[in-house]
C-alpha positions in Angstrom: -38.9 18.6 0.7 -35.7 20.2 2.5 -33.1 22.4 0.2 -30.8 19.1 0.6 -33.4 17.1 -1.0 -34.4 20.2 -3.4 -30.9 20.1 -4.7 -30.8 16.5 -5.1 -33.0 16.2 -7.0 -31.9 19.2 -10.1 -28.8 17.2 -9.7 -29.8 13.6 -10.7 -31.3 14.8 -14.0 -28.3 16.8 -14.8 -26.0 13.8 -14.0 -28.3 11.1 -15.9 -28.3 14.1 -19.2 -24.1 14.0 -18.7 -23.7 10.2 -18.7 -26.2 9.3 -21.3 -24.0 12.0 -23.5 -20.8 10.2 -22.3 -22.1 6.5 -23.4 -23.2 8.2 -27.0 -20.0 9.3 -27.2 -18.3 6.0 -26.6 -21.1 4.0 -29.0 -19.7 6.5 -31.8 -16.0 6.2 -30.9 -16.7 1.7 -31.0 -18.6 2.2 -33.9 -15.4 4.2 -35.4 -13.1 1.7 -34.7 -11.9 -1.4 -37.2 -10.7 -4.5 -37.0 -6.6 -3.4 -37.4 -6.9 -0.9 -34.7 -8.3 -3.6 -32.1 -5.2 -5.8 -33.2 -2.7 -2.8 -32.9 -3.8 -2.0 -29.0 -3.7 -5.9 -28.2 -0.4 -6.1 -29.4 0.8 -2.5 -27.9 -1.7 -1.8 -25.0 0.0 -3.5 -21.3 -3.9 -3.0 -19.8 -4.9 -5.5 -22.3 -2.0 -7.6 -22.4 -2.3 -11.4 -21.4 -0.8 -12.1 -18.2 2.7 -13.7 -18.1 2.1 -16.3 -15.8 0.2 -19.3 -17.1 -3.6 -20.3 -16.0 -2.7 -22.7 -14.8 -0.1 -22.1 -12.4 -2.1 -19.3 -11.3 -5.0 -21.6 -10.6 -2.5 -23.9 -8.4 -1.0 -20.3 -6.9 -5.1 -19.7 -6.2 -6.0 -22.7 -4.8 -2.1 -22.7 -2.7 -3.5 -19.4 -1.0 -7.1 -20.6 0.2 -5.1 -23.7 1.7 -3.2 -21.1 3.7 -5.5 -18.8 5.0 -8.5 -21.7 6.0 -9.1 -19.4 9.1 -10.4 -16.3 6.3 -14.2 -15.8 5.1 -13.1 -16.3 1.4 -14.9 -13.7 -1.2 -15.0 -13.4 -4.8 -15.2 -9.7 -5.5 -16.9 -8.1 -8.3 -14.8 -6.7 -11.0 -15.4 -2.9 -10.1 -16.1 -1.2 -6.6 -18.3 1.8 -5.9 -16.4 5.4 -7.4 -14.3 6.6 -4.8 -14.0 3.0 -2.9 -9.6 3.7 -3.5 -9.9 7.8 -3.5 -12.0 8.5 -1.2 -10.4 6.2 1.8 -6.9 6.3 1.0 -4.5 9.6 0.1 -4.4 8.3 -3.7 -5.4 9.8 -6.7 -8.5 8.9 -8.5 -5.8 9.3 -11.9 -4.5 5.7 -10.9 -7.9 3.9 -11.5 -9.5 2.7 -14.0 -12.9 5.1 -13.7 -16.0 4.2 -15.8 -18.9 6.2 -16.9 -21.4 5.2 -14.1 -20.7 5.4 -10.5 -18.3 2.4 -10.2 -14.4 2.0 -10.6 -12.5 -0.8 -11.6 -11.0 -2.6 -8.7 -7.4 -1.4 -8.0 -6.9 -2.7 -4.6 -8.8 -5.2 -3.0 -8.0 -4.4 0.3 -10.3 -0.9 0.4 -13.0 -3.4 -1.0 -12.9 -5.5 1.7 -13.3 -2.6 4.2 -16.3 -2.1 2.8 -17.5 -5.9 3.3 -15.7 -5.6 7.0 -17.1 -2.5 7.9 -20.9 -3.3 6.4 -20.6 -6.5 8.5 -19.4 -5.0 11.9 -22.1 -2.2 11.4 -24.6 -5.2 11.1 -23.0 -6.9 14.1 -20.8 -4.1 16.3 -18.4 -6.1 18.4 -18.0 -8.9 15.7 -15.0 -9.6 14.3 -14.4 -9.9 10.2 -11.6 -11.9 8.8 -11.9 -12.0 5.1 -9.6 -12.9 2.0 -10.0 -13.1 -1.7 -7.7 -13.4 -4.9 -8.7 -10.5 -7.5 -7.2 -10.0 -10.9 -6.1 -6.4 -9.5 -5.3 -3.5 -12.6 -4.3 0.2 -12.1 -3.5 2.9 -14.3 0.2 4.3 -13.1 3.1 3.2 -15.5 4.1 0.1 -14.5 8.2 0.6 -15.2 10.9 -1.9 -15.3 10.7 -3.8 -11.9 11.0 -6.7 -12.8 7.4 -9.1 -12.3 5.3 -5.9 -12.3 2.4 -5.8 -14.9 -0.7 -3.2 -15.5 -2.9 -6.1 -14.3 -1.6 -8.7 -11.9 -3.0 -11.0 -9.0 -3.3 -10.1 -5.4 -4.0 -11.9 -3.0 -5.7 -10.0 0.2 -5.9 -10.7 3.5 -8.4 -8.7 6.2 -9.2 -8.3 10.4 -11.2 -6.3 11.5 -12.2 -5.9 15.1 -12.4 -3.3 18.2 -9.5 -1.9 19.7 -7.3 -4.2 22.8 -5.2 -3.1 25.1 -1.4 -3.3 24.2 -2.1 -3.1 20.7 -3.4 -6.5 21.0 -5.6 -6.6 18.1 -3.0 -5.3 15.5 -0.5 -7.7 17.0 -2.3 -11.0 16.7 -3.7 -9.5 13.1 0.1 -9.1 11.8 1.0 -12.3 13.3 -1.8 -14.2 11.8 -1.2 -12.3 8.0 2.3 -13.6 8.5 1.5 -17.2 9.5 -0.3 -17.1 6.2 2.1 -16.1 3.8 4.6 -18.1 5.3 2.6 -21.4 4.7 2.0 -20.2 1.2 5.3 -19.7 0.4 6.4 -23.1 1.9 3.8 -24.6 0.1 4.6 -22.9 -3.6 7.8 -24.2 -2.8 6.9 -27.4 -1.9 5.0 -27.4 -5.4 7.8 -26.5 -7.4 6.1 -22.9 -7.9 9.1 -20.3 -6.8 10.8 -20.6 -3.2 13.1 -18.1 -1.6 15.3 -18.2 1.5 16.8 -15.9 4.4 13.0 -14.5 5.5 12.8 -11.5 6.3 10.4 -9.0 8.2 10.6 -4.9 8.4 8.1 -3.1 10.8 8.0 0.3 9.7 6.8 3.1 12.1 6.2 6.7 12.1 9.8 7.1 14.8 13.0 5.5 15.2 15.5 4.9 12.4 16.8 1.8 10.7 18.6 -1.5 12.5 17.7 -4.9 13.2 16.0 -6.5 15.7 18.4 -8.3 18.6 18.3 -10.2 21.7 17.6 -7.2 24.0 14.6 -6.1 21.5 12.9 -8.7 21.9 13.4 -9.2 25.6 11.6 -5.5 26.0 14.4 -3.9 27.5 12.8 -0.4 27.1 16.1 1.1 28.0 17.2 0.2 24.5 14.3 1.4 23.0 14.1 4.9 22.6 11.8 6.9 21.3 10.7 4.5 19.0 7.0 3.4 18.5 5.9 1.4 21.4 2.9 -0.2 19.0 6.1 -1.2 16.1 8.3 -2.5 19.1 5.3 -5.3 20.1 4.7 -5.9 16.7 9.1 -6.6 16.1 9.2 -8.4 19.6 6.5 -10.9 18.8 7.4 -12.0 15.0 10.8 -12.6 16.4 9.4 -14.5 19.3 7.1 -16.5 16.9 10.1 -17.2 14.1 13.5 -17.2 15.3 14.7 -18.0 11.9 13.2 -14.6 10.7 15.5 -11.2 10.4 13.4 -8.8 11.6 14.3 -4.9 10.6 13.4 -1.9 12.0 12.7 1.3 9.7 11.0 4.6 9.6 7.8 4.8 7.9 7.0 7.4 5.3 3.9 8.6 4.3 0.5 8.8 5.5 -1.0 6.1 3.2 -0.6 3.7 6.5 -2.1 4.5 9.9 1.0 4.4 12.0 2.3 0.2 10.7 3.4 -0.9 8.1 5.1 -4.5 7.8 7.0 -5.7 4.7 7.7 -9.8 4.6 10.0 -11.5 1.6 12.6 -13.5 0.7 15.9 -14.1 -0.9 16.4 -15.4 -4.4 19.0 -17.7 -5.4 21.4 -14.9 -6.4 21.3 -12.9 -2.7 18.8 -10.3 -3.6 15.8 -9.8 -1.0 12.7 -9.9 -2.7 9.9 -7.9 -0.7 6.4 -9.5 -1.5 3.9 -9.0 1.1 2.8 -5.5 2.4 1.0 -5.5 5.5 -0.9 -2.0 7.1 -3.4 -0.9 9.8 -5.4 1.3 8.2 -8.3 3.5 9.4 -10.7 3.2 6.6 -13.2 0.5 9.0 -13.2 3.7 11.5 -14.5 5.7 9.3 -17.4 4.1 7.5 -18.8 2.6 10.6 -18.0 6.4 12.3 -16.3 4.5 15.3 -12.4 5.3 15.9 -12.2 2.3 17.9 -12.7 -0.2 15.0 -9.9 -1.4 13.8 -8.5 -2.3 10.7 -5.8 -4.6 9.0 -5.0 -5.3 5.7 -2.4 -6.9 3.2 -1.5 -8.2 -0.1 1.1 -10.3 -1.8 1.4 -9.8 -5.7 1.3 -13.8 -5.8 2.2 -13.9 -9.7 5.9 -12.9 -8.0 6.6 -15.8 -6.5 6.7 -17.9 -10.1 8.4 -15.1 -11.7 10.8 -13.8 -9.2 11.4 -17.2 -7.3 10.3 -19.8 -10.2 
């Protein structure tokens, strides 16, 4: 036995003694509790609060998003991930999960959870391709505010590639297109279905350079004069959406952070009254590069909070 191993194994014990306290302690804190005080947090607790959209539209909402994205491996996720699956890849805190007692966290984002799938897949076939989706019942811990739709728990819906590395960006391209083609069919289809619709689309690629304008003519013809120092990777991402959707506004605007690897594309709409509504968050991240240890893996991921489009567009 190596010290590595040695120290292992004084560990475990310690860490089995410290959660078996932990679960005594919460036996004695259930056992505490009555029947009032389990009433009180149902009525004054938003973790436990029932969701304000209906089953049953979020059923049709459900079964809406599969429609769209026939193309995507589609996964029912546990309820929890392994500790760490949101910390550990991303610059968050650990403070905005729900953390339990044994080495699991409750699911925050589905996204970093289908990394794992994607990158557990390509280490089982390098070279493959994984295109994955799934609709979780998504909760975190950070105050939820006044913006209006937002809850502690809401639905996501999630949408993943993962791949190797093409020239001209090609991979996060066709990935960002394809993400978009989805949530543009499930929006005209919600509509269609008397579920929420929206109007005026519009797309903002945000990159690491350049600062905020739209998208013209002369963008999208790749006249590099016009381009600047701006991102080469957000200019092919902007020239091809336009070329795809005429009918789509697509803005240009600095991206902040380093939650995102270098992209990040927003996509949304206009309610009745004017006011653009951004629902779907699209990123490359580099969490599949790092569990499979290969930089050239690539990785990208997004969401739409779909209990918005009844409650914001409804």
């Amino acid at each position: 036995m190596n010290a590595d191993d040695r120290h292992a194994a004084s560990v475990r014990p310690a860490v089995h003694d410290r959660r078996g306290r932990l679960l005594a302690e919460v036996r004695d804190s259930a056992a505490r509790r009555r029947p009032a005080r389990l009433l009180a947090q149902w009525t004054d607790d938003p973790l436990v609060a029932v969701s304000p959209v209906g089953l049953r539209t979020s059923v049709a909402l459900d079964a809406i998003a599969l429609d769209a994205a026939s193309g995507y491996d589609a996964l029912l996720l546990s309820p929890v991930a392994p500790l760490g699956s949101t910390s550990v890849l991303a610059p968050t805190s650990q403070d905005r999960v729900l953390s339990t007692i044994r080495p699991v966290e409750v699911v925050s984002d589905p996204t970093n959870v289908l990394a794992l799938e994607a990158a557990s897949r390509m280490r089982r076939a390098p070279g493959a391709e994984a295109r994955l989706c799934t609709l979780h019942q998504t909760l975190r811990m950070q105050p939820v505010g006044r913006a209006a739709g937002h809850t502690a728990h809401f639905r996501l819906f999630a949408l993943a590639d993962a791949g190797r590395a093409r020239p001209d960006d090609g991979f996060e391209v066709d990935a960002v297109l394809a993400h978009l083609d989805v949530y543009r069919t499930l929006l005209e289809a919600a509509a269609s279905a008397g579920l929420g619709a929206g109007s005026a689309p519009r797309a903002i690629v945000r990159t690491s350079s350049g600062g905020r304008h739209t998208v013209g003519d002369r963008d999208a013809l790749g006249d590099r004069e016009s381009l600047g120092d701006r991102d080469v990777l957000g200019d092919r991402v902007a020239a091809a959406i336009v070329a795809r959707w005429p009918d789509v506004e697509v803005v240009r605007e600095p991206l902040a952070g380093t939650y995102y690897d270098g992209l990040r594309v927003g996509f949304g709409v206009c309610t009745d009254d004017g006011t653009f509504v951004e629902l779907v968050d699209i990123g490359r991240f580099g969490w599949v590069g790092e569990l499979t240890a290969d930089r050239r893996n690539r990785f990208v991921a997004s969401a739409i909070g779909i209990q918005l489009i009844p409650l914001l567009l409804g």
